[in-house]
GUDO-224787 format. One record per residue (C-alpha): y, z, x. Coordinates in steps of 0.25 Angstrom, whole numbers, plus 5000, padded with zeros to 4 digits. Layout:
GUDO-224787
YZX...
END
This chain:
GUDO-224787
544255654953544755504957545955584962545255664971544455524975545655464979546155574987544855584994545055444997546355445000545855555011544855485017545655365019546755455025545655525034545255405039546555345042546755455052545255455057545555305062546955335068545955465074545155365080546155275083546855375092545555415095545155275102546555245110546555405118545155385120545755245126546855295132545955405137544855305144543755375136542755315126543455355112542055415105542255525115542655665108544355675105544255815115543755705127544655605124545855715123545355765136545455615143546755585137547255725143546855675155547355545154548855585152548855695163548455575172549355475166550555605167549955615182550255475184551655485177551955595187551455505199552455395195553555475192553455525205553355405212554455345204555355475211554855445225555255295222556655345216556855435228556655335238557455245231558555335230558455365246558655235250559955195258559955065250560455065235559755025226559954965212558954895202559654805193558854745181558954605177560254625169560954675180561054815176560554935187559254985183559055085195559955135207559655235218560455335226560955245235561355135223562155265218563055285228563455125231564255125218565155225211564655255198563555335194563155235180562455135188561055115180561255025169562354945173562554825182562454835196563654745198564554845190563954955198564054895211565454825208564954675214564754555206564254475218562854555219563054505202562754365208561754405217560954485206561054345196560454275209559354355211558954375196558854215195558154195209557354315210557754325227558154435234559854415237560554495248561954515252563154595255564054655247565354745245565454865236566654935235566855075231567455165238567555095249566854965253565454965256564554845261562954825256561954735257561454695244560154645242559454615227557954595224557454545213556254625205555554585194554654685186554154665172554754535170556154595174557054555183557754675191558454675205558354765216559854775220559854855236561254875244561154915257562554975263562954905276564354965276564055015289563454905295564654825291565654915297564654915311564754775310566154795308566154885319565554795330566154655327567554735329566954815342566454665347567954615343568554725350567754725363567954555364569454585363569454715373568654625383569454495379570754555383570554595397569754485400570854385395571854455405570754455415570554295414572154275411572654345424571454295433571654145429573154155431572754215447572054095448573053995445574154095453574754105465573854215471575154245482575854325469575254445475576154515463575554435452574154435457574154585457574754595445573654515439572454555446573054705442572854655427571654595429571154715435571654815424571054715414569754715422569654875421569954885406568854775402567854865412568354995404567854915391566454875394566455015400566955085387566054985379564755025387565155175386565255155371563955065368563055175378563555285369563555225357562055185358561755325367561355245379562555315387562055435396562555585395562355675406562355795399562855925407563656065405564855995408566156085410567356005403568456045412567755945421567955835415569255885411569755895425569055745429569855685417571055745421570855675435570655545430571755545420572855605428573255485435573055395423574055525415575255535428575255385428575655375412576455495414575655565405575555745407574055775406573855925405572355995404571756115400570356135402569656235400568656285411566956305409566956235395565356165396564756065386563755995387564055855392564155715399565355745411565555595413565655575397566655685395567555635406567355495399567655555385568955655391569355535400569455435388570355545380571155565391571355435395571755395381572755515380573455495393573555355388574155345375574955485379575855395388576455295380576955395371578455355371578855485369578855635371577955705381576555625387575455735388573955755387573155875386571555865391570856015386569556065387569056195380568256265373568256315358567156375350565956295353566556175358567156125371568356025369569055915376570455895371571455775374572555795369573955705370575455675365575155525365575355435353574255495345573355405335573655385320572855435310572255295305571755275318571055405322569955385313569555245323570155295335568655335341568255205336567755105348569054985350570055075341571355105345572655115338573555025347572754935352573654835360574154995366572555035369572354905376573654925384573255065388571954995392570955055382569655005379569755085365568355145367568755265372568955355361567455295356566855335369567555495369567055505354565555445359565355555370565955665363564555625351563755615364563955745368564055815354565555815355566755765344568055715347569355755337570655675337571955725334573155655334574455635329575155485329576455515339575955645343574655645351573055635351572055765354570555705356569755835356568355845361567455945357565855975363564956095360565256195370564256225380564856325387566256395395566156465406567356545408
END
């Protein structure tokens, strides 16, 4: 009988053990749950329901959010990395990705990843100031590539992180590149002239004027001088009005042969007096869609350029072929020549504005060096594209190519 006390004893306690952990539990859902706790089990299971489906709801929200937030990050041009306050990458997006060449970037330090311990210093200057930095760097990897680099201090929950943005201005660098040597180029191209302008003009001043033979000779210069500055600014203007698209197209059916045959007219002379052979073949009725003034300044300038550098060949025979035709869909003006040609590393720059191979030998010949930038200008304009071929020693074909409007046999 005292066994069967005690067990019942024991019972009770055990019962009411769990009756107080009941309760307990009880009383934090019912908290959880916003409800008073004396409320039936079935009510408070039905507001705890109710409660995580909402809390899930707002889970769901913020997942989203936190997607929207990472796809816009990932879209921007800028890369972007978050370095924590041991310098180690805590977050990078797309953009960050591409900027260095391995694919383990989170987790390590920024300057292993990006190869540059001077953006070291400038972290260790804005952890201890807390003030944004900003400056340029270099990265090189497969080639070299220039950024503006700006860090931003962030604190959150009493840690120190950095917002580290690079911004690529390779481009801008090269533009800049670009215009101080275009500025360069056009002081020397105006310099040069003027200087032969002011020497022979001063030296006619302090001369006796009777040397008719002199005085011609110089005035002959001057004037030659004279011309190929106005052929400059001329070429300069062309170019700026069709770079910005300021300059005017008067766009016609124009038959090519026409401007073929008005090319040959104005070449001829310039061709018998360098005893160059210029031979034509221009096929009749081919139309496209165009500027007649702009093509004859586009076939003009390859002409011009062929005839040219086709006569100081030293050797074998002195001849330049000017073709229209059509082929396919296409309408084609073709300059084609046995001059000195153009090597290989330069026909990649040869379109470029102020390029030339030889430029002593250019500037001889009387060349601007903008020619070749103004044909490959109008041939865009008018939805046209230039090809090259050339062999160095051999000869040069420019060929032009334009959607075909139409031939008329």
């Amino acid at each position: 009988m005292a066994a069967l006390s005690a067990l019942l004893f024991f019972l009770f306690l055990r019962c009411r053990s769990v009756l107080n952990r009941y309760l307990k539990i009880k009383k934090r859902v019912a908290q959880l749950a916003g409800i008073d706790e004396s409320v039936e089990v079935v009510s408070i299971y039905d507001a705890l329901r109710r409660l995580i489906k909402e809390k899930n709801r707002k889970i769901e929200a913020l997942t989203g959010e936190i997607e929207y937030m990472r796809h816009v990050l990932d879209n921007l041009s800028e890369a972007l990395f978050i370095v924590d306050g041991s310098g180690k990458v805590e977050y990078v997006n797309n953009a960050a990705r591409s900027v260095v060449d391995t694919p383990e970037i989170v987790g390590r330090k920024f300057t292993d990843v990006l190869n540059n311990f001077f953006i070291g210093d400038l972290y260790d200057e804005v952890i201890e100031t807390k003030i944004s930095q900003r400056t340029e760097i270099t990265l090189f990897g497969q080639k070299r590539e220039y950024y503006d680099c700006e860090m931003i201090p962030v604190s959150y929950a009493d840690e120190n992180r950095v917002l580290l943005i690079l911004r690529n201005i390779t481009k801008e660098k090269q533009l800049e590149a670009i215009r101080r040597e275009f500025v360069s180029d056009v002081s020397h191209e105006l310099r040069t002239p003027l200087t032969s302008i002011h020497g022979y003009a001063e030296t006619l001043l302090n001369h006796d004027l009777n040397d008719t033979e002199t005085v011609q000779r110089f005035l002959s210069i001057i004037e030659k001088e004279s011309a190929r500055m106005t052929r400059l600014i001329n070429d300069l203007l062309d170019v700026e009005k069709l770079e910005s698209g300021d300059a005017q197209f008067n766009i016609e059916d124009i038959e090519l042969s026409e401007v073929g045959e008005y090319v040959l007219r104005i070449v001829g002379p310039l061709a018998r007096e360098l005893d160059v052979e210029v031979k034509e073949d221009f096929e009749k009725g081919v139309f496209i869609e165009g500027d007649f003034d702009r093509l004859v300044q586009l076939m003009l300038n390859l002409a011009d350029n062929a005839i040219k550098y086709t006569s100081i060949k030293e050797h074998g025979p002195k001849e330049v072929w000017l073709r229209i035709y059509a082929l396919a869909n296409y309408a084609f003006i073709e300059i084609e020549d046995t001059g000195i040609g153009i090597p290989e590393e330069s026909r990649k720059r040869i379109f470029e504005r102020f390029f030339r191979v030889d430029k002593a030998r250019s500037r001889k010949m009387g060349g601007t060096g903008l020619g070749l930038a103004i044909v490959r200008f109008i041939a865009d304009k008018l939805n046209g594209k230039v090809e090259l071929e050339s062999e160095y020693g051999s000869g040069t074909t420019f060929r032009v190519k334009f959607p075909l409007k139409k031939v008329i046999r």
